[in-house]
Backbone as CSV, one residue per row, in Angstrom:
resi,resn,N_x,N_y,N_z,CA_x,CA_y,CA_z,C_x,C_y,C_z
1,UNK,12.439,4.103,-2.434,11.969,2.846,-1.915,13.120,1.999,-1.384
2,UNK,14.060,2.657,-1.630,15.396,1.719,-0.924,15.580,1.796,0.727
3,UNK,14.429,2.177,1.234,14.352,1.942,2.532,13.988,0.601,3.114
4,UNK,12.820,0.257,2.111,12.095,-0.908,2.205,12.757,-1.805,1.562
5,UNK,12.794,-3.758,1.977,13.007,-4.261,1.563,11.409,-5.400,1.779
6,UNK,11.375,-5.693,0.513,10.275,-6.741,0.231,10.342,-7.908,0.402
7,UNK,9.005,-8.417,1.340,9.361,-9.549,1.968,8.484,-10.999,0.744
8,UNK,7.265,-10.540,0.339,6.734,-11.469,-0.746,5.596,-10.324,-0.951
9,UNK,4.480,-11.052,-2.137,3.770,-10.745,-2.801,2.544,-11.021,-1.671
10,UNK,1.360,-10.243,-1.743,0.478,-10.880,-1.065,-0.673,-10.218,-1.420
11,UNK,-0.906,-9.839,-2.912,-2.087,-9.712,-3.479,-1.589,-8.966,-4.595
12,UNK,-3.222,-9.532,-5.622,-2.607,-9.091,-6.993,-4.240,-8.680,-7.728
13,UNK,-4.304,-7.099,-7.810,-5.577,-7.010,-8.368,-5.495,-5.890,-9.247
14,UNK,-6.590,-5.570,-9.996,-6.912,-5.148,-11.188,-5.793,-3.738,-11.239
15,UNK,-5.625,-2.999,-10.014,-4.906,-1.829,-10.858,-3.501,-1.905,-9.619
16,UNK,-3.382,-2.907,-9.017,-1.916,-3.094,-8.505,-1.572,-3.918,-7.812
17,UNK,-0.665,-4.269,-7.882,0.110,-5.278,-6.628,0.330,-5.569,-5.062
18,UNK,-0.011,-5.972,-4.198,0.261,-5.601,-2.865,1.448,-6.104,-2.428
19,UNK,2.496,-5.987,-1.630,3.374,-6.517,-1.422,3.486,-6.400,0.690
20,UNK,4.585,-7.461,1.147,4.202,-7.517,2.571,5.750,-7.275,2.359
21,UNK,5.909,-5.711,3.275,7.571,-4.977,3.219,8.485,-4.773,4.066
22,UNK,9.185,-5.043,4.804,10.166,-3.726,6.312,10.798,-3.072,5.649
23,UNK,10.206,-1.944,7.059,10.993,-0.861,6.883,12.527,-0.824,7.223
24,UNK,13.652,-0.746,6.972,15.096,-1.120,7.239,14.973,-0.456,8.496
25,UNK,14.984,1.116,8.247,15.278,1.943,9.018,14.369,1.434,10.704
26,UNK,12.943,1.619,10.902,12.716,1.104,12.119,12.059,-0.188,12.352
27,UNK,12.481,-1.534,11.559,11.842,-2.785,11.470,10.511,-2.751,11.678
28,UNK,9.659,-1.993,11.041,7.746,-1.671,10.844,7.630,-2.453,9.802
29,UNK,6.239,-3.753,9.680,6.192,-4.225,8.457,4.972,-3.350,8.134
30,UNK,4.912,-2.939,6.847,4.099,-2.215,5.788,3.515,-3.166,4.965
31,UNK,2.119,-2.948,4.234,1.692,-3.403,2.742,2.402,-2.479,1.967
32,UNK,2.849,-2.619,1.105,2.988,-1.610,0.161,2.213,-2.036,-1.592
33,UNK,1.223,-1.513,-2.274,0.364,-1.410,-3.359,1.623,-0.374,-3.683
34,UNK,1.873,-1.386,-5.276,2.296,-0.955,-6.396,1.311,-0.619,-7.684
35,UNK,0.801,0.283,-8.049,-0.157,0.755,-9.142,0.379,0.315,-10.582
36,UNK,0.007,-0.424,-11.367,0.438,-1.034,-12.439,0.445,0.028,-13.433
37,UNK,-0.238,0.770,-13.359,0.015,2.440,-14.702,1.272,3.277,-14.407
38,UNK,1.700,4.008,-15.029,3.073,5.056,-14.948,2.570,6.722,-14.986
39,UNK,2.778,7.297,-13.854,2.467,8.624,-13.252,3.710,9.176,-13.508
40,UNK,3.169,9.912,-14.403,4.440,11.240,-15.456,4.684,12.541,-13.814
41,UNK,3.524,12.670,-13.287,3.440,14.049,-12.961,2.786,13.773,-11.643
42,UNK,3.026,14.426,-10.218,2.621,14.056,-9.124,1.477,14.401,-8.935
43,UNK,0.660,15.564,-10.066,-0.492,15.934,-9.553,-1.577,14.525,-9.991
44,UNK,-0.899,13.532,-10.869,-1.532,12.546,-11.503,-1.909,11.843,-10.342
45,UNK,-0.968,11.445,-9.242,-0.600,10.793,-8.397,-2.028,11.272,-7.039
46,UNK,-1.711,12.613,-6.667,-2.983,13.379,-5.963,-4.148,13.225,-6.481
47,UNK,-4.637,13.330,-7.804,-5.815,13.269,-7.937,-6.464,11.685,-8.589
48,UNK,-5.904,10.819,-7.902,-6.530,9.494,-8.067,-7.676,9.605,-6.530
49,UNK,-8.841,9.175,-7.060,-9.845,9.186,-6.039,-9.468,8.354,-4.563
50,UNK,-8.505,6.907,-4.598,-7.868,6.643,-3.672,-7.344,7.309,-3.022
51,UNK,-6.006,8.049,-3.440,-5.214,8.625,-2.492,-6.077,9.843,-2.307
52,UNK,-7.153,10.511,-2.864,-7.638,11.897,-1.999,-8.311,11.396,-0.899
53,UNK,-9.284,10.265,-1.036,-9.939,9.624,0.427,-9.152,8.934,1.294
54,UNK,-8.060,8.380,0.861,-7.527,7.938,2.149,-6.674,9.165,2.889
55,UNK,-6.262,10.184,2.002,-5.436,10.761,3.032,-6.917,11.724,3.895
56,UNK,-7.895,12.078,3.110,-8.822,12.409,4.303,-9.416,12.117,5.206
57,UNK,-9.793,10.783,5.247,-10.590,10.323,5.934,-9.381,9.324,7.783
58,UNK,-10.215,9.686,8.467,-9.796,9.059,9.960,-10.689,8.116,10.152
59,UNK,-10.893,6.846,9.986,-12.127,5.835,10.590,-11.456,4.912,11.034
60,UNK,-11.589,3.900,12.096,-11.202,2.866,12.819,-10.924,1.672,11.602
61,UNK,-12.417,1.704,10.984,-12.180,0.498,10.225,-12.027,0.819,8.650
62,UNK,-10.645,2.046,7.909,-10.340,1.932,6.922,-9.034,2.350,6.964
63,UNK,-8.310,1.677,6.439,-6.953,1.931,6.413,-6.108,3.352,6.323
64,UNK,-4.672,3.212,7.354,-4.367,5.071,7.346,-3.531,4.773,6.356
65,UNK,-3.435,5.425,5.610,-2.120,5.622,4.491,-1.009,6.749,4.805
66,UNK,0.255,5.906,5.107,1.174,6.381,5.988,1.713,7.060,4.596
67,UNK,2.049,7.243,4.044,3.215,7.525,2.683,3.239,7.394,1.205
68,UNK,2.783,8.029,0.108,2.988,7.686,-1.303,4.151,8.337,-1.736
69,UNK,4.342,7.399,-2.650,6.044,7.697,-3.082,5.698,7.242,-4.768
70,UNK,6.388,8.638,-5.401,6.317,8.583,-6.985,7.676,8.620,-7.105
71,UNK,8.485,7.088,-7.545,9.774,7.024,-7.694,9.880,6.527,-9.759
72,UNK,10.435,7.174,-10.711,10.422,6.628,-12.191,9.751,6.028,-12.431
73,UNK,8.459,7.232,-12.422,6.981,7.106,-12.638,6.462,5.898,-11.990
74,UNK,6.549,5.303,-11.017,6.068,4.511,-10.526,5.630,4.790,-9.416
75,UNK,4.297,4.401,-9.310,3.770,5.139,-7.600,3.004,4.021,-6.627
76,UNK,3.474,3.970,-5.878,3.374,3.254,-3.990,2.625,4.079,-3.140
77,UNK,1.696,2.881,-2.740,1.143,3.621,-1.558,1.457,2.530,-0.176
78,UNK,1.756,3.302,0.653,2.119,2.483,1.746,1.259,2.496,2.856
79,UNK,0.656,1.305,3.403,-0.378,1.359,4.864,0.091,0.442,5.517
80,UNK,0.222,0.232,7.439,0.403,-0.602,8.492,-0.090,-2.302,7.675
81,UNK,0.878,-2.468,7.864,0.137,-4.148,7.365,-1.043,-4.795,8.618
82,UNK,-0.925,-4.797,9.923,-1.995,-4.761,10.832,-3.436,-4.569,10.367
83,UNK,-3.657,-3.481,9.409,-4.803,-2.937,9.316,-5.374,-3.441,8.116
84,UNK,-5.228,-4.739,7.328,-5.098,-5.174,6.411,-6.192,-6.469,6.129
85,UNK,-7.009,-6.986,5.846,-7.822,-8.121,6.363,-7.284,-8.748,5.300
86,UNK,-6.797,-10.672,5.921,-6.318,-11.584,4.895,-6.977,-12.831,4.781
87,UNK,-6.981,-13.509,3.812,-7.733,-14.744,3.703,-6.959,-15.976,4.354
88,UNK,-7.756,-16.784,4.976,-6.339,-17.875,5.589,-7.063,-18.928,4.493
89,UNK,-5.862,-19.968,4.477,-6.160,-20.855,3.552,-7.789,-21.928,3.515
90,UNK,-8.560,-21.521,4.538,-10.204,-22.144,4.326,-10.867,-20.429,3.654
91,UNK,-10.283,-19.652,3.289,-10.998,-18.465,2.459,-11.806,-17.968,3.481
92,UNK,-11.803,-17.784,5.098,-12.104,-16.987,5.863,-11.647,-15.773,6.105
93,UNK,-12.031,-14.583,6.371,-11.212,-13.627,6.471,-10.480,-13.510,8.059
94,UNK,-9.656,-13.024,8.133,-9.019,-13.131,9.526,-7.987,-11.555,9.398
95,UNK,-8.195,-11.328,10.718,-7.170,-9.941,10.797,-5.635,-10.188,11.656
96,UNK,-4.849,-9.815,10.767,-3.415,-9.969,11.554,-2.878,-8.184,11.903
C-alpha cells in the first residue's frame, strides 16, 4: 500500500472503512475500503461474497474493482473513486 497515499476518511460502515487515496505512481484518485477483520490466508480474502461478485460482474452501474491487496493480514479493496455515489451536505446523493 505504499503506493498510495491517503487523502481523508470518507465513510465508515459496519465491516470497513472507506478512504479517498492517490495513486503516487500515476496521480489516479481511488476509494480504497479497509475491512475491519484480519485475513490469515488469501483464500479467506477470495471467498468473501464481495470480492467474488465484484470481480465478476461488468455493469455500468456497479462498481469495477481495480485491485485487492492482503498486506499483515489486512485486506483493501480498491475502486475508481468516480464510480462512487456521495452525500453532499443537504443528504442528497450526487455523483462525482
Amino acid at each position: 500500500m505504499e503506493k498510495y497515499k491517503f487523502i481523508n476518511e470518507i465513510g465508515d460502515g459496519t465491516c470497513g472503512n472507506v478512504y479517498k487515496s492517490l495513486n503516487i505512481e500515476n496521480n489516479e484518485i481511488v476509494a480504497i475500503k479497509k475491512m475491519k477483520r484480519k485475513f490469515y490466508f488469501w483464500e479467506e480474502c477470495m471467498n468473501l461474497c464481495e470480492a467474488k461478485s465484484l470481480r465478476k460482474l461488468n455493469h455500468a452501474n456497479i462498481v469495477k474493482l481495480k485491485e485487492i491487496v492482503r498486506e499483515n493480514h489486512e485486506l483493501w479493496q480498491l475502486v475508481p473513486l468516480g464510480m462512487l455515489a456521495w452525500r453532499s451536505m443537504n443528504g442528497s446523493t450526487i455523483l462525482k
